[in-house]
N, C-alpha and C positions, 0 to 999 in steps of 0.2 A: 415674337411667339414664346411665350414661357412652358418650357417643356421639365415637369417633373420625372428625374431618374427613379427608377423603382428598380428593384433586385439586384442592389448594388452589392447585399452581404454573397449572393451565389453568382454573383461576375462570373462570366465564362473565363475560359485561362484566355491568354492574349493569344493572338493567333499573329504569327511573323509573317514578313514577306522581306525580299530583296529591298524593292523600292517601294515608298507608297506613294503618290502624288493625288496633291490635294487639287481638288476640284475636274471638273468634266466639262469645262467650258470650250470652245476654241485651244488653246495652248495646251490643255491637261487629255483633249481626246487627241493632240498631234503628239503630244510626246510617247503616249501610251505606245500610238503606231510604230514611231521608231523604236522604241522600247522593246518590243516583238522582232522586230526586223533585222534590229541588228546585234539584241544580244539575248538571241531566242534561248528559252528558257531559264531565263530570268522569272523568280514570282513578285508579282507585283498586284496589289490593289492599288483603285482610285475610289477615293471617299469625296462624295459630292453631298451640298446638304440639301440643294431642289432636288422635287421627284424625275427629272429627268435629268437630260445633258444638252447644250448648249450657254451656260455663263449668260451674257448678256442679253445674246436671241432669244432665249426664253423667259429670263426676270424683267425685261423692257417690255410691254405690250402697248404702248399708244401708239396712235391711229398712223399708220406709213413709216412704223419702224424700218429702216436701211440700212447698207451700210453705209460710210463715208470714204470710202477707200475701196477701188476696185478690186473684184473678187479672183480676176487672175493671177495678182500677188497676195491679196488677204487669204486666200484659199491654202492648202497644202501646195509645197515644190513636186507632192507623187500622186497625187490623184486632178485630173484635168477638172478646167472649171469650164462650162459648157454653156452658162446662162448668161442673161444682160451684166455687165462690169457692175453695176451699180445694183444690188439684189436685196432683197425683203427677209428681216428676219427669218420667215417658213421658208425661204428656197434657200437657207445661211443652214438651218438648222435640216431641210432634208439631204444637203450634199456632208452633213456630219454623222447624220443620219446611216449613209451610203457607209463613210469610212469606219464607222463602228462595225456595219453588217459585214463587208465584205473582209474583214479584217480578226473577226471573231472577236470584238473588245469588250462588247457587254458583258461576257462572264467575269469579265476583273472590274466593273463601277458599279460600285454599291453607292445606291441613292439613301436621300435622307439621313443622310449621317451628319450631323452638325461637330467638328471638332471644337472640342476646348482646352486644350494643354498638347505641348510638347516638350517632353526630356529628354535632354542629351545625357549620357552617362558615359563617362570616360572609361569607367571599369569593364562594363561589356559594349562600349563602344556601339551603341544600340540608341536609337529612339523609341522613347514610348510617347504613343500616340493618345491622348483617351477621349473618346463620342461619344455621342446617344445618340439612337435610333428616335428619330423625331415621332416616329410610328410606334407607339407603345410607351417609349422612356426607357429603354433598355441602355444601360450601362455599356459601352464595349471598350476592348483595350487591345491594342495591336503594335507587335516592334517592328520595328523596321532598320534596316541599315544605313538605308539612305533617302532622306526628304527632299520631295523635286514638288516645291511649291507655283503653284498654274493655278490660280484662283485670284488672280489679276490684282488692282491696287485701288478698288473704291468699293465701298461699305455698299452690299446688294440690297441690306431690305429698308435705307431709306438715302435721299438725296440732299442735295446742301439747299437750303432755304437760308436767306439773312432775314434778319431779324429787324423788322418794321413795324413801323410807326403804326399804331390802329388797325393792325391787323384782325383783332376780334371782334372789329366793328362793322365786316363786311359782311352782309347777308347773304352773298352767295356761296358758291363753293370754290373751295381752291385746294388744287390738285397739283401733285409736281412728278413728271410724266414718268417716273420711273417706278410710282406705285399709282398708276393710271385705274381708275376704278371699273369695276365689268356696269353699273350701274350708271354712269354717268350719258347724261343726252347733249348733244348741244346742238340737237336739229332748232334751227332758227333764234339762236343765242347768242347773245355777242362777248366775244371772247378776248380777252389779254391776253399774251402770251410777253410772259416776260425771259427775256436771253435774246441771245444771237446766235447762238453757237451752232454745231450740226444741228442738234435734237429740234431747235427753232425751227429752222430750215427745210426737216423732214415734216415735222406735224404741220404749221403752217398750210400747205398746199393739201393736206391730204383731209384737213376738216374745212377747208373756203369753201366750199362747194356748198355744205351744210350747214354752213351758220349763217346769222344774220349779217357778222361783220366780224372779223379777225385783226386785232392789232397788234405787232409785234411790239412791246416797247424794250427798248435797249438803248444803256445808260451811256456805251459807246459803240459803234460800227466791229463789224469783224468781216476779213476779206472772204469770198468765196470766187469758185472757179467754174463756170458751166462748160455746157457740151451734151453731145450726142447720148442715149447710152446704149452704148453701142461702142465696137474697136473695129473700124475699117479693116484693121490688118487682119484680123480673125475673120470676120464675111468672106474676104477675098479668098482667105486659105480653104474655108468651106466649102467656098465654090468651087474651088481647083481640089476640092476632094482629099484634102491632107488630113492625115489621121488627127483625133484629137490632140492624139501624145505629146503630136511635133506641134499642131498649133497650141495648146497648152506653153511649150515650153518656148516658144519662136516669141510670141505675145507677152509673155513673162520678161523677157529679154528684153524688146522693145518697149515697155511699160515700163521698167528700171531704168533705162537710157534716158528716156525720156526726161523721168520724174529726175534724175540726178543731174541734167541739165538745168532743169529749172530751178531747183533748191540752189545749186552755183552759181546760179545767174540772181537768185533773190539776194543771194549774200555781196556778188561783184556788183550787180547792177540793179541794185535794189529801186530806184526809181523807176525804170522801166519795165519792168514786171510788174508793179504797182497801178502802171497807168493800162499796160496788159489787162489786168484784172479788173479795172476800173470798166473799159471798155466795153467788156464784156456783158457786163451789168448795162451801162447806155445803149448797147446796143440795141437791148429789150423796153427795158423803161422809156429810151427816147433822150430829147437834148431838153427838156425841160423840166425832167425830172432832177431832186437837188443829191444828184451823188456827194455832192463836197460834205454834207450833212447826215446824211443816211448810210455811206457804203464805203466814207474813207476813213481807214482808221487812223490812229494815230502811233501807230507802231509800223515799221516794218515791214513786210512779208515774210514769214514764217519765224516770229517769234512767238505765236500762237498757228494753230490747228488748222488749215485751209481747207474746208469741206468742197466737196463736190457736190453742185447742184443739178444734177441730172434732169436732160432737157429745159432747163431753166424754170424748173417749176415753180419754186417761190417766186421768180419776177414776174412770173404770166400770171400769177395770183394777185401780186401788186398792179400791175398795170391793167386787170380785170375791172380793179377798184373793190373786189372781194374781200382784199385786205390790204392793208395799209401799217408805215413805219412811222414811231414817233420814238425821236432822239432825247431824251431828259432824264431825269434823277427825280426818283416818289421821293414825295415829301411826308404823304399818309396813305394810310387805309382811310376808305370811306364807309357808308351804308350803299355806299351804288356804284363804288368802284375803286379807283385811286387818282389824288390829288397829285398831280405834277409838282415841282420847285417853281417853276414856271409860271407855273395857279393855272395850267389849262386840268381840266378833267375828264379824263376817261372812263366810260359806263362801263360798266360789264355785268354779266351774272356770272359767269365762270373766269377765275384767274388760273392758270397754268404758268408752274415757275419752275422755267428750263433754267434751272439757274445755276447746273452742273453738279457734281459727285462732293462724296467726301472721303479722302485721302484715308484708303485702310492699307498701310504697308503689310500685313500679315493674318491679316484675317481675323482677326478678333480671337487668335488664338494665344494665349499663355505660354510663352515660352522660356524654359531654364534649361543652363548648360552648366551642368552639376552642380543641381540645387540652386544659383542664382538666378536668378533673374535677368534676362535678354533687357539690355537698352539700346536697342538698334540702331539706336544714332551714334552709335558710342563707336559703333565698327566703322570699318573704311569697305566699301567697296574691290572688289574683283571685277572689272569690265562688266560691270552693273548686274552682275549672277552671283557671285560668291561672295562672301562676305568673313573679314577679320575677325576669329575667334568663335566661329558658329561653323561646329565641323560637319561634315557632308550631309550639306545642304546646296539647291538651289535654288532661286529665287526667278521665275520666266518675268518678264520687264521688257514690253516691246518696243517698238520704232515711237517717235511721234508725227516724223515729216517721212515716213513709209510705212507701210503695212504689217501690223502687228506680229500678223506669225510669219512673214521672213525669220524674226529675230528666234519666232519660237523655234523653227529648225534648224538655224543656226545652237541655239542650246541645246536642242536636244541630239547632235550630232555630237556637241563637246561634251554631255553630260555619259552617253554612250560610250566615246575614246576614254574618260577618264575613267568609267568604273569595269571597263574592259584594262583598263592598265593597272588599277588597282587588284583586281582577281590574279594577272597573271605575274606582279611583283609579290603578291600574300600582303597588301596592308589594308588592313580594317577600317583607318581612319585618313582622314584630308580634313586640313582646315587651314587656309590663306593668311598667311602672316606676312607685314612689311618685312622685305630684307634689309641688311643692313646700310645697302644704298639709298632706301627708302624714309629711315627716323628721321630726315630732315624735312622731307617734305611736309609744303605747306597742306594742311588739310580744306578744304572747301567745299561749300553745299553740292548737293547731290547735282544739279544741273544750275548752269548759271544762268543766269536770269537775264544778260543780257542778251545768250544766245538762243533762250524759249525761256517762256515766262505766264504758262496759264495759271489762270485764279486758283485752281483747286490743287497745284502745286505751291503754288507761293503762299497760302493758308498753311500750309503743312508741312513745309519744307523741314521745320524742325523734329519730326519724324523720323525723316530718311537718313542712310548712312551717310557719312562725307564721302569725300572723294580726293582724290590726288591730282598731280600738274603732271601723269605719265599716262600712257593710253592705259597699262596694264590697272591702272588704280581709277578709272572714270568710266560712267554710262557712255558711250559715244551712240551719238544719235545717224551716228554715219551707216549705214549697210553696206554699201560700198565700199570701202574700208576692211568692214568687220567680216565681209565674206570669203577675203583674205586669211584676213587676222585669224577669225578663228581656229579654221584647219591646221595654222600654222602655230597653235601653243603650245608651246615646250611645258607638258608635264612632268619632266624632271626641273625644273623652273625653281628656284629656291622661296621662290612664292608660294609654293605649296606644301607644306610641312606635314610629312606621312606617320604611319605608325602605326 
C-alpha cells in the first residue's frame, strides 16, 4: 500500500513516552500488560500498523486458521485459557480481546501507524521514532527512551513464493494463504495446495469438504503429532470444580513437563519418537497406506516445527479420499495445472502455496544509532533480546519447540527488572557489550542448523545477529533452562554497559 505523507512542513511536535513497543500482536499486547503491572505509571504507547490488534490472528484469514501449539501455554502465564488447546484465530483474538479490556490497554495502541525509521541519539539518549497515520498520510514523530520490539520476525503483507518455472502460464488462480482473497470460491474445485508445514495441515481439512479434490503436494514430508483436542487433566479439574486459576496453572505445568520430556527424548532417542509419530499417522491411514513416502521425513524430530493435528483432521481427510499427498519436485507451471519431475500431472483451478514466510528481522523499519546505519548482522546477540551496540532496545523472539509467548513473559519480566534498575541507579542508557572474556569468542549464526533448520530461516540466516559458544551470547531454544536463567540475570553483569 502506498501511502502519501502530507503536512510534513506542520508536523505536530513529537510526543514522548517511556517505552514505545512496536506492534499489537500476541507479544506486544503481553508486554504492554506487564508493562502496567509491574512498573505502573510508566507512559507508554504501542504503535501497530493493522486497524486492530492481534499480529498474525488477524493478518492470516484462510479457511481454519489455528493455532499450532496449545493455548494453555501459547496463552498469557496471568490470565486463564478456558477453550479447546488447539483454538481458531477469532477465539486467539477474542481472549486478547478480554486482556486488552480488562486491563485498560487500548488507550495506549494506536492503530494504523506504519513505522519507518528509528534513531538512537547518544546526546539525548532518546529514540526517534517517525510514522504515518495510513488513515490520511499524517506525518508523526514520537521519542521514546526505550524500544521494546513485538512485531514478530516475517514480513505481514506478503509470503515466500519460489520462483517457478511457467508460472504465468496457469489459467487459474494462485493465492498464498497469508494474503487469502475475500473473493475466492473453491466450492467444487480442485485444489493444490503446495507445503507441508502447519498452514498445509490447517487449510487442507477445513476446504475437503468443499472442493472437488485437494492435493497436498510436498517436495519432502514433515512430521506432525495428533490427539484429542481436548486436556483430560483440565476436564477432570472441571469436574472436581477447581477454579480456573489453579487449573490454568496445574495444566500449564503439566503441558511443559510433558513437552520437555518429549523434545529430550527427540534428541536421546531420536528413532523412537520417530516411529511414535509415525504410528500415529498409521494409525489413521491404516497399513497400506505408504507412510515411508508421504509422512517420513528425512530429518530428525524437531529440527523443524512439529505441528499438532487436532483430532487427526488432515488424515481423516486423506483416508476420506477427499484429499490426497503427492511427494515430487514441479518441474513447471502448466495451462491446467503443474507438471511433476516425475512427468505425472496434477490439474487444478486453484493453486494455494503454503510455501511459508519471509524473514523480516525488524520490521521494514530504518534504523540508525547516531547517524549510521544498523547492520544487524554486524551485532552479536544478548540471549536472543538484546543486541551489541543497539542501546535500549529489545527485540521479543519466541520459542520454536514451545510456545511463543512463554518466552514473551519471560522478556517482559526482564525488560521490567531491567528498566526498574535503570530508574532507580539514574542511567539513561544500556547497551550489551562483549566483555573482555568474550573478544575471543567464536562468533556463529544465529541458530545452528544442525539443531533446527527451517527454510525461512536458512534463506535469511544472513540477516540475523551472530551468536556466541556462552548461554549469555545465544537464542537458546530451551524454556526450561531459560525460566531459570532469566530471573537470575545479573544486571550489574559487565555485559551491560550503563550511562
Amino acid at each position: 500500500m502506498n501511502v502519501t505523507v502530507r503536512n510534513v512542513s506542520t508536523r505536530q511536535a513529537a510526543e514522548h513516552f517511556d517505552v514505545l513497543i512496536v506492534g499489537a500482536g500476541i507479544s506486544g499486547v503481553g508486554s504492554a500488560y506487564h508493562l502496567t503491572k509491574q512498573l505502573p505509571g510508566t507512559s507508554f504507547v504501542v504503535l501497530e500498523e493493522q486497524e486492530t490488534f492481534g499480529g498474525t490472528w488477524w493478518t492470516h484469514k484462510y479457511p481454519g486458521i489455528r493455532s499450532d501449539s496449545d493455548l494453555h501455554t501459547f496463552g498469557y502465564s496471568f490470565k486463564p485459557w478456558t477453550g479447546p488447546p488447539i483454538a481458531t484465530a477469532a477465539e486467539i483474538r477474542a481472549y486478547m480481546g478480554e486482556v486488552i479490556a480488562e486491563n485498560e490497554l487500548a488507550k495506549h495502541i494506536r492503530y494504523r501507524h506504519r513505522i519507518s525509521s528509528a534513531s538512537w541519539s547518544s546526546e539525548t539518549n532518546l529514540w526517534t521514532v517517525e510514522a504515518v497515520k495510513l488513515d490520511g498520510g499524517e506525518a508523526k514523530t514520537f521519542t521514546a527512551n526505550f524500544l521494546w520490539m513485538c512485531q514478530g520476525y516475517y514480513r505481514h503483507s506478503e509470503g515466500y513464493t519460489p520462483e517457478w518455472r511457467g508460472i504465468e502460464a496457469f489459467k487459474g488462480r494462485i493465492v498464498h494463504p497469508q494474503r487469502w482473497p475475500d473473493d475466492l470460491d473453491i466450492e467444487g474445485q480442485k485444489v493444490v495446495v503446495i507445503g507441508s508445514g502447519a498452514t498445509a495441515a490447517t487449510l487442507i481439512p477445513a476446504i475437503a469438504d468443499r472442493c472437488e479434490h485437494v492435493t497436498m503436494l510436498q517436495r519432502s514430508p514433515t512430521y506432525f503429532r495428533t490427539g484429542r483436542n481436548a486436556i483430560e487433566l483440565a476436564e477432570t479439574l472441571r469436574q472436581l470444580q477447581v477454579s480456573e486459576e489453579w487449573i490454568h496453572e496445574i495444566v500449564r505445568r503439566k503441558i511443559l513437563f510433558d513437552q520437555d520430556t518429549f523434545t529430550r527424548r527427540s534428541f536421546s532417542e531420536p528413532e523412537a519418537v520417530k516411529q511414535e509419530l509415525l504410528g500415529g499417522i498409521s494409525a489413521v491411514l491404516g497399513p497400506d497406506y505408504d507412510i515411508a513416502t508421504h509422512f517420513t521425513p528425512r530429518y530428525r524430530p524437531w529440527r523443524q516445527r512439529i505441528a499438532f493435528v487436532p483430532d487427526a483432521d488432515l488424515f481423516q481427510s486423506i483416508k476420506s479420499g477427499r484429499a490426497s499427498v503427492v511427494t515430487d519436485e514441479i518441474d513447471r507451471f502448466t495451462e491446467n495445472g503443474i507438471l511433476l519431475k516425475s512427468g505425472q500431472a496434477l490439474d487444478a483451478d486453484i493453486i494455494v502455496t503454503a510455501t511459508g514466510f519471509n524473514l523480516n528481522v525488524l520490521g521494514d523499519i530504518d534504523f540508525t544509532i547516531d547517524g549510521r546505519p544498523l547492520d544487524f548482522a554486524e551485532s552479536v546477540t544478548y540471549r536472543g533480546m538484546m543486541f551489541t551496540g543497539i542501546p535500549n532496545m529489545v527485540w521479543v523472539f519466541g520459542y520454536f519447540r514451545a510456545s511463543w509467548t512463554l518466552r514473551t513473559d519471560l522478556v517482559a519480566d526482564f525488560v521490567c527488572r531491567l528498566l526498574r534498575h535503570m530508574k532507580e541507579t539514574g542511567a539513561r542508557k544500556v547497551v550489551p557489550a562483549l566483555r573482555p572474556e568474550d573478544h575471543n569468542m567464536p562468533l556463529l549464526s544465529w541458530i545452528d542448523p544442525e539443531n533446527f533448520n527451517p527454510n525461512y530461516l536458512m534463506r535469511d540466516m544472513h540477516l540475523l545477529p551472530k551468536r556466541g559458544d556462552k548461554p549469555e551470547w545465544q537464542h537458546s531454544q530451551d524454556y526450561w533452562a531459560e525460566k531459570d536463567q532469566f530471573p537470575a540475570i545479573d544486571l550489574a553483569d559487565a555485559a551491560f554497559v550503563y550511562a
